[in-house]
FIBADO-811911 format. One record per residue: residue in one letter; x, y, z of N, C-alpha, C, O in turn. Coordinates in steps of 0.02 Angstrom, whole numbers, padded with zeros to 5 digits, always signed. Layout:
BEGIN
AXYZXYZXYZXYZ
...
REM end
This chain:
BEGIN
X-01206+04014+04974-01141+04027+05005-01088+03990+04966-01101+03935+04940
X-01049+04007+04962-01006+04003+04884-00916+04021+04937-00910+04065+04979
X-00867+03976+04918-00825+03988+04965-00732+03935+04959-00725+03892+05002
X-00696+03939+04928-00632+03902+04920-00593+03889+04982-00564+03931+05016
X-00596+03822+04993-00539+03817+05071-00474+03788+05046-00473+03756+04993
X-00423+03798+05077-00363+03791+05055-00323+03783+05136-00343+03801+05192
X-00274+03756+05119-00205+03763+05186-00181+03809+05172-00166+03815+05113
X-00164+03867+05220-00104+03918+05218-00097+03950+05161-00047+03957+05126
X-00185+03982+05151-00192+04046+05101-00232+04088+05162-00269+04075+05210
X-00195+04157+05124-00269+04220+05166-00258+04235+05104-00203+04233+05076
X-00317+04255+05075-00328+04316+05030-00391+04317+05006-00427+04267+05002
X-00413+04406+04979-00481+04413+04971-00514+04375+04952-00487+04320+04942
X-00575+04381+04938-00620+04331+04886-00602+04331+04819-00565+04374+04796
X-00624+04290+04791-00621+04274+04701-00653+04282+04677-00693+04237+04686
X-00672+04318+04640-00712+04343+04604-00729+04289+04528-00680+04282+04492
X-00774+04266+04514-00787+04235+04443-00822+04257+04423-00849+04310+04439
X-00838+04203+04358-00904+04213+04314-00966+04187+04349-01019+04216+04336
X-00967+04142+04388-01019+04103+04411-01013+04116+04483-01034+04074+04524
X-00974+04191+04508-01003+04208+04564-00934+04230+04604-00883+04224+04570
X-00928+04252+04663-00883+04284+04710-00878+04228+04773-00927+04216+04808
X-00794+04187+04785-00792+04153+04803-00730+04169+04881-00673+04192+04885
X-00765+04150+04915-00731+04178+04973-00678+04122+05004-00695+04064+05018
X-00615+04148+05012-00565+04098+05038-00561+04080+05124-00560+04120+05171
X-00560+04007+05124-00569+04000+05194-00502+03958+05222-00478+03919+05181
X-00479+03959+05270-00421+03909+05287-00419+03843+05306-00462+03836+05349
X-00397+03805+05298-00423+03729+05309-00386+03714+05400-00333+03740+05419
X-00418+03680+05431-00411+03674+05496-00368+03634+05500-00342+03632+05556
X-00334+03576+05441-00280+03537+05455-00258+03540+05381-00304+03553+05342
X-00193+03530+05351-00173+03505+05286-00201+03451+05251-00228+03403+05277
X-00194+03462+05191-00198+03408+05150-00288+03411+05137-00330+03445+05167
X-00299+03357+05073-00368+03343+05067-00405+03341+05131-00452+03381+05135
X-00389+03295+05191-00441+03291+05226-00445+03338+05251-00502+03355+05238
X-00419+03385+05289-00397+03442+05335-00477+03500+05284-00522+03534+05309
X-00460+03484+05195-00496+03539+05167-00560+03523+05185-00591+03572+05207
X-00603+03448+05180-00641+03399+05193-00673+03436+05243-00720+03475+05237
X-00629+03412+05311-00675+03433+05380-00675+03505+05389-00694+03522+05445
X-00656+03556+05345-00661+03619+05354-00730+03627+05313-00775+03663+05333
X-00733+03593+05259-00799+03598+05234-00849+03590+05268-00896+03629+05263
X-00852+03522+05324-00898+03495+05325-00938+03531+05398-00994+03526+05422
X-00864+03573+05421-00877+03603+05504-00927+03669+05461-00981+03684+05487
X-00907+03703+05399-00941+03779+05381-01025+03733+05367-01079+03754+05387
X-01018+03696+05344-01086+03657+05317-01136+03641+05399-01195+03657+05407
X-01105+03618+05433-01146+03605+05499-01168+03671+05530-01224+03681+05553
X-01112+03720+05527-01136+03784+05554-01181+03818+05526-01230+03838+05558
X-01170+03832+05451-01228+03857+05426-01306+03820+05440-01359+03849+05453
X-01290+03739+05433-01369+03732+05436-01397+03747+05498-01455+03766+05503
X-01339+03738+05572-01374+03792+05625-01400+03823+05647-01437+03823+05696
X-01381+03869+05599-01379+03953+05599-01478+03950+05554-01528+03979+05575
X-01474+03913+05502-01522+03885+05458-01585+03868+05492-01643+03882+05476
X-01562+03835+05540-01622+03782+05583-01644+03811+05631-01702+03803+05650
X-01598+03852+05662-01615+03906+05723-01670+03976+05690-01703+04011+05728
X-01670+03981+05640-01703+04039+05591-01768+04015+05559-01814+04053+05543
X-01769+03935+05550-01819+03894+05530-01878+03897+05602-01939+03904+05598
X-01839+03891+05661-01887+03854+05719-01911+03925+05742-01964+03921+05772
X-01890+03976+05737-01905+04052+05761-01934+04071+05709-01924+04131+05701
X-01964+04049+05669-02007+04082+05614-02061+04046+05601-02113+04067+05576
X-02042+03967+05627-02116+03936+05649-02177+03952+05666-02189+04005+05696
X-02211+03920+05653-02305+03938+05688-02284+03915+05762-02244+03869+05773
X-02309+03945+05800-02315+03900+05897-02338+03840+05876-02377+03834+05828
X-02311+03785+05916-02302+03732+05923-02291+03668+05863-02300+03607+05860
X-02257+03744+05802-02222+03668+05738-02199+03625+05751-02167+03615+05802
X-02212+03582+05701-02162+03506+05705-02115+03520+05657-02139+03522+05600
X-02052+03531+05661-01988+03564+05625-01959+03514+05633-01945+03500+05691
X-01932+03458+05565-01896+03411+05555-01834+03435+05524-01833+03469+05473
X-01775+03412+05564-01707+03449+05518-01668+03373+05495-01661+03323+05531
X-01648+03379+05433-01651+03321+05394-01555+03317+05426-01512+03360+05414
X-01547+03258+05462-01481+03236+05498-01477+03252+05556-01502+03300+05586
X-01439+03201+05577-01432+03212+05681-01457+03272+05690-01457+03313+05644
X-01480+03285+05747-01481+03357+05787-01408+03394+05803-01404+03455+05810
X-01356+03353+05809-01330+03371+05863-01317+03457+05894-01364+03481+05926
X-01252+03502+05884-01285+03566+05907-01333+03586+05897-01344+03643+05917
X-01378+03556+05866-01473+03596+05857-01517+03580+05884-01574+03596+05869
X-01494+03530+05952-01547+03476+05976-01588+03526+06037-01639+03504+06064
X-01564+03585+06051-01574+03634+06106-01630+03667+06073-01666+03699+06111
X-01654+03669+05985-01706+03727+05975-01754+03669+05976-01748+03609+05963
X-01818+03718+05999-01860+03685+06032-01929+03675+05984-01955+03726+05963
X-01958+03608+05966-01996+03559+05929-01969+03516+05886-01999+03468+05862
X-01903+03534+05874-01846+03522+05821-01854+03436+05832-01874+03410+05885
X-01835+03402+05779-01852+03352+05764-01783+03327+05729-01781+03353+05674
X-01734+03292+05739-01678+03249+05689-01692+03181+05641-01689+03121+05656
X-01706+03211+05585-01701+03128+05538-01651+03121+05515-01620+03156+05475
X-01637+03062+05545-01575+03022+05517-01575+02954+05477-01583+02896+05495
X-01561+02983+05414-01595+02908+05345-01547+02846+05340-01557+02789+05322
X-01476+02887+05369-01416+02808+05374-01402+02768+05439-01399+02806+05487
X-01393+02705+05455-01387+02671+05499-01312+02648+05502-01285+02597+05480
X-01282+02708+05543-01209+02678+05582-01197+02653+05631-01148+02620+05649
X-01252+02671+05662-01238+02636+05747-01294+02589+05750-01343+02617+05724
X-01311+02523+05772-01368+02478+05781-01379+02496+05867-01342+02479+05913
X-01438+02534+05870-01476+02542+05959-01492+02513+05971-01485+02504+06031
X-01529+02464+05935-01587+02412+05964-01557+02346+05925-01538+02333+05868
X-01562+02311+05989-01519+02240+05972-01586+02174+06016-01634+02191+06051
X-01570+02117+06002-01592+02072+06041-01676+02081+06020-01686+02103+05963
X-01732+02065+06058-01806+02079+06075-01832+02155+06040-01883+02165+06008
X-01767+02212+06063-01782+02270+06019-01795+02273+05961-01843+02303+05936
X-01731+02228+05916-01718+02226+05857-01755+02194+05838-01756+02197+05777
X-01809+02144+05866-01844+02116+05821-01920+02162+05811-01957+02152+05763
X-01933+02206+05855-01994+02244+05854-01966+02298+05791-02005+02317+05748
X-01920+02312+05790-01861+02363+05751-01882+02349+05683-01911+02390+05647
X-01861+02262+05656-01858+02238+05613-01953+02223+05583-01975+02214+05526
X-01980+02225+05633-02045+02187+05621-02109+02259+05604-02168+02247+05590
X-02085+02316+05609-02127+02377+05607-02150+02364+05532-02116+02348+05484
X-02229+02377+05538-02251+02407+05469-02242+02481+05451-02214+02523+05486
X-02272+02492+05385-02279+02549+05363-02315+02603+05401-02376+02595+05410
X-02278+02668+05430-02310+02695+05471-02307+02681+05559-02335+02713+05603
X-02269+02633+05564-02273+02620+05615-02208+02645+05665-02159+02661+05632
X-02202+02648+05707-02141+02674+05736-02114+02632+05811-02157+02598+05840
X-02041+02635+05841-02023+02586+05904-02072+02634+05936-02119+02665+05912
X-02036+02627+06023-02052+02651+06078-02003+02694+06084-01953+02665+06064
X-01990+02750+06103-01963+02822+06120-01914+02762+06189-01932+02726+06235
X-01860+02778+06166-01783+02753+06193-01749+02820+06204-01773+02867+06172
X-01681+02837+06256-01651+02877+06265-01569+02823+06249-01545+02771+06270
X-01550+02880+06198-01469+02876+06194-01434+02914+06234-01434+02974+06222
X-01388+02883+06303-01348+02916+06353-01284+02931+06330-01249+02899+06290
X-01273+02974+06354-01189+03032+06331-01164+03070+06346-01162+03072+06408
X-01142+03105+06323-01123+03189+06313-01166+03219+06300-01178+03262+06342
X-01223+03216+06230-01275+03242+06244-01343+03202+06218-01371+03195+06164
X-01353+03181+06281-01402+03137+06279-01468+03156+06235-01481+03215+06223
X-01508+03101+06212-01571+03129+06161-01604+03074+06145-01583+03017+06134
X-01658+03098+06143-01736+03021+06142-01725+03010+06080-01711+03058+06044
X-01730+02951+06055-01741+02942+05990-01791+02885+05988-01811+02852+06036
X-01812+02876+05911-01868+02827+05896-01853+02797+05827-01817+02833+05795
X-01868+02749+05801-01878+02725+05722-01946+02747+05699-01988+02780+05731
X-01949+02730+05657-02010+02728+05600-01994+02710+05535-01943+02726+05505
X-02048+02670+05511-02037+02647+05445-02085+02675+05411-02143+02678+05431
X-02058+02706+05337-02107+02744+05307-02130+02703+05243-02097+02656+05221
X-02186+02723+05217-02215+02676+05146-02172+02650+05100-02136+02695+05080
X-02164+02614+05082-02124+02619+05019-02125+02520+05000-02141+02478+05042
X-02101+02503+04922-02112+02431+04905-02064+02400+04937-02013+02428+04957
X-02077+02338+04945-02058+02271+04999-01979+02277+04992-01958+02299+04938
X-01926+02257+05049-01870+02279+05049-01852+02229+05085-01887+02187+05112
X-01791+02235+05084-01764+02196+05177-01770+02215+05235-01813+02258+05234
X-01750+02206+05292-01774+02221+05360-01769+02260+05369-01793+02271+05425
X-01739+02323+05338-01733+02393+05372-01763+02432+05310-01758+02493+05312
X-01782+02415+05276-01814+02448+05201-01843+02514+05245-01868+02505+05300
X-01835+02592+05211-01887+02614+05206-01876+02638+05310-01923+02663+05342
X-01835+02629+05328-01830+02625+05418-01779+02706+05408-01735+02723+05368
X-01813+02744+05472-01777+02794+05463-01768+02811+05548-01798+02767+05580
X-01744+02850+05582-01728+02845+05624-01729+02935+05659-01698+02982+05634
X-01766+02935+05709-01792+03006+05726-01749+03027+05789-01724+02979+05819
X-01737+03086+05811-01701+03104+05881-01728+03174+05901-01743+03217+05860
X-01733+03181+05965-01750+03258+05981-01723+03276+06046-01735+03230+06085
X-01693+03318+06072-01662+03333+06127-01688+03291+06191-01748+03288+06204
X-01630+03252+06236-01635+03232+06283-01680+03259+06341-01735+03240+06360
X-01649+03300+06358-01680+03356+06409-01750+03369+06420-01769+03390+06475
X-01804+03353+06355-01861+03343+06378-01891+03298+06400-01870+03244+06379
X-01949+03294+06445-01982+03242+06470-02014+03196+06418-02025+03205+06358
X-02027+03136+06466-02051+03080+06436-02128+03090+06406-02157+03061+06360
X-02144+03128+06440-02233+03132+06368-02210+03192+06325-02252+03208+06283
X-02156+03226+06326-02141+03284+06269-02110+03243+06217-02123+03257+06158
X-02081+03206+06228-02041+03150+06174-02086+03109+06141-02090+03101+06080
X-02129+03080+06194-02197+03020+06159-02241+03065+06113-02263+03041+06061
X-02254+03128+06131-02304+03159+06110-02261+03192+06020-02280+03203+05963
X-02214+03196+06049-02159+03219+05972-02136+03156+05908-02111+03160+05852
X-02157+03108+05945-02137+03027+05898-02205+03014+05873-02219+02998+05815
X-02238+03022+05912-02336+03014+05874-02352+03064+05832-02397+03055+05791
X-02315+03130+05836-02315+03190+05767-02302+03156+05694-02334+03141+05644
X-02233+03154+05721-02180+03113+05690-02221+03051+05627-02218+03054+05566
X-02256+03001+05667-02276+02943+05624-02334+02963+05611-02357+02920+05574
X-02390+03025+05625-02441+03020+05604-02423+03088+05545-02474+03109+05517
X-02371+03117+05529-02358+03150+05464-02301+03131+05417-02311+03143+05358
X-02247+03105+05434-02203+03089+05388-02222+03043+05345-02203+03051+05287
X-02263+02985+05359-02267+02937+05304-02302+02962+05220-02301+02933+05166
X-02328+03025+05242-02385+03055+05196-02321+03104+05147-02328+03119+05088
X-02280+03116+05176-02203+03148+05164-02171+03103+05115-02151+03126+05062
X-02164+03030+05131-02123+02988+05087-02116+02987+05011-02165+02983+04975
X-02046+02993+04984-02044+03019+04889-02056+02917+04883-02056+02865+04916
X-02063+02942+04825-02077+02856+04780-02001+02859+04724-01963+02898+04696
X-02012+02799+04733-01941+02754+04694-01935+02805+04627-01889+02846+04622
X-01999+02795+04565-01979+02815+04511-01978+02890+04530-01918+02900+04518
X-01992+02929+04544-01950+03016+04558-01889+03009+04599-01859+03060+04582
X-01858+02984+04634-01816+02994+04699-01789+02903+04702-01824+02857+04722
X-01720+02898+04676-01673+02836+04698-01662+02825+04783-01627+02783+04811
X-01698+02869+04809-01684+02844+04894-01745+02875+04931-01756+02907+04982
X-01785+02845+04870-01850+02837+04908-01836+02776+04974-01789+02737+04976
X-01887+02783+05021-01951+02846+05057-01918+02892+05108-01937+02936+05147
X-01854+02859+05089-01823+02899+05161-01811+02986+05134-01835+03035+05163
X-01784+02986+05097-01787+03080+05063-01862+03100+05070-01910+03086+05034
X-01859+03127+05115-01949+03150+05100-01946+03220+05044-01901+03258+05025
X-02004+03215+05033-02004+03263+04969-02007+03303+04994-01967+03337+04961
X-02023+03332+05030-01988+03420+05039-01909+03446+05035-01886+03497+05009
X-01870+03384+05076-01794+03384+05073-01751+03375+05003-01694+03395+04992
X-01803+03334+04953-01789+03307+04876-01791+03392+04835-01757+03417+04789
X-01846+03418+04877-01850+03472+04824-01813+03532+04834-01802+03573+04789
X-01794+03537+04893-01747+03569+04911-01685+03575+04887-01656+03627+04869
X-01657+03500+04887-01606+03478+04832-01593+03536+04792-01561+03588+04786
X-01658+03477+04754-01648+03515+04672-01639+03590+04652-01607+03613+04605
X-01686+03635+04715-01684+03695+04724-01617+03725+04718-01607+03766+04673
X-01559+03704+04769-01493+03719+04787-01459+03700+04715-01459+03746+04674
X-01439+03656+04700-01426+03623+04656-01432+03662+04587-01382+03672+04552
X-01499+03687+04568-01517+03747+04521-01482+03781+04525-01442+03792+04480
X-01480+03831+04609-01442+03897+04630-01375+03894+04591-01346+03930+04550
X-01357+03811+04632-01263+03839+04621-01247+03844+04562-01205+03884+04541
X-01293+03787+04512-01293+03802+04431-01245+03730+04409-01233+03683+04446
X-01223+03740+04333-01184+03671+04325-01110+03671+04360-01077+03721+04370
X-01096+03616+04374-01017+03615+04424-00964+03617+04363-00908+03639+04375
X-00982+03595+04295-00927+03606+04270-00906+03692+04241-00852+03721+04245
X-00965+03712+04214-00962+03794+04198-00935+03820+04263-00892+03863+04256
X-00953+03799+04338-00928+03845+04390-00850+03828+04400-00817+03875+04421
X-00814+03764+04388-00759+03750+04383-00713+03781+04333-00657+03806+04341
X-00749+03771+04282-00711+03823+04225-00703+03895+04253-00653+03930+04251
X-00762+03909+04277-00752+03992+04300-00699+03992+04342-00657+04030+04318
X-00678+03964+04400-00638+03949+04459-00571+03936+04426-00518+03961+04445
X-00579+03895+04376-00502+03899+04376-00471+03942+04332-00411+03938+04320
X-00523+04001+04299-00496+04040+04236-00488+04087+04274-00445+04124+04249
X-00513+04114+04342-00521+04149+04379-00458+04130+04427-00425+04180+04443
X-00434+04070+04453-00355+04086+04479-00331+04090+04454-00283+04122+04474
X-00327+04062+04370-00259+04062+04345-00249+04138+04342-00191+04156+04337
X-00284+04171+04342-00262+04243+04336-00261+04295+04387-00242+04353+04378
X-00289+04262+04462-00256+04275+04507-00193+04275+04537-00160+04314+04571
X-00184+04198+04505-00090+04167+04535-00039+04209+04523+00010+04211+04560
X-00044+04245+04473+00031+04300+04488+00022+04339+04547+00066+04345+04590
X-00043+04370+04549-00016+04442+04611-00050+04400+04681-00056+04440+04727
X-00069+04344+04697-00076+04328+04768-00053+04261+04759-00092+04217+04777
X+00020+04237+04728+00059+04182+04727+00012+04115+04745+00017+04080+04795
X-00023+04108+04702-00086+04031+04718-00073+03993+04644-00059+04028+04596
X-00077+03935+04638-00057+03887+04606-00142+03840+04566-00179+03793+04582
X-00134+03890+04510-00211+03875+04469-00212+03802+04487-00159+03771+04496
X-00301+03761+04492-00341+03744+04505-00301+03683+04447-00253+03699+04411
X-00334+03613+04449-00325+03555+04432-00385+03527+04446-00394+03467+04435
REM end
């Protein structure tokens, strides 16, 4: 999916060398406005992605979607890994079971209360000696289910991901990228091709749009 956002353009797609680029409107001005317009088409698609993933599943997969759940927390086995730590859950007595997990090992299935509430768990996956959170990744799955559907989804969880974990020399953020998500990457990454050839295309491609739909070539 290939796509230019801008403030206060309509007009067809763009056509390049490195592909047909569809114009989208930015939800507020300026860089950031283009930012969170990106980042709202990016959440939806993987949605749309994850909802197509869990309906094409075997009955009763364990379907890990790599970042929060949040609108995805409703499809059902769906699993959220989340590899960055912005919010600290477990504080005090928690934090030290938190801090003290081995390899493979995971907390106790906790509920985060909200808007939309959802069980979550830690686990720490293999990887060489670190600091206290080395290697700590952090799991979530819709609130709404019961307490042995959650326990029974966190014991999936630690008895397959650790076998998942990339190593340092392939992957700079090893163990938390599990290699299926690493290769995926690279997969996408292939697709879109090099960013500078697609930039060149993009901007040889407005500049010769800008006369007949008044747009102001690329920088």
């Amino acid at each position: 999916v290939r796509g230019l956002v801008a403030a206060g353009i309509s007009a067809p797609a763009l056509a390049t060398a490195a592909g047909v680029f569809g114009f989208h409107a930015a939800n507020r001005p300026g860089l950031d406005g283009a930012s969170i317009t990106i980042q709202d088409r990016m959440a939806d698609l993987e949605a749309e992605v994850s909802t197509l993933a869990v309906h094409e599943a075997a009955p009763g997969a364990l379907v890990v979607l790599d970042g929060p759940l949040r609108e995805r927390r409703h499809l059902p086995g769906a699993v959220g890994l989340v590899k960055t730590h912005r919010v600290a859950y477990l504080d005090g007595p928690a934090g030290l079971v938190l801090t003290g997990l081995g390899a493979g090992e995971r907390t106790p299935v906790f509920t985060v209360v909200g808007r939309a509430p959802r069980h979550s768990w830690y686990l720490r996956l293999p990887g060489p000696p670190g600091g206290p959170m080395s290697g700590i990744v952090r799991l979530e799955c819709d609130g709404s289910l019961g307490a042995e559907s959650a326990v029974a989804l966190a014991e999936r969880t630690a008895s397959t991901l650790p076998r998942l974990a990339s190593v340092p020399h392939k992957d700079p953020r090893a163990p938390q990228n599990l290699v299926p998500i690493a290769g995926l990457e690279r997969e996408l990454r292939h697709r879109l091709g090099d960013v500078r050839v697609v930039l060149r295309a993009l901007r040889q491609a407005a500049a010769g749009a800008a006369p007949q739909r008044g747009l102001s070539p690329l920088r």
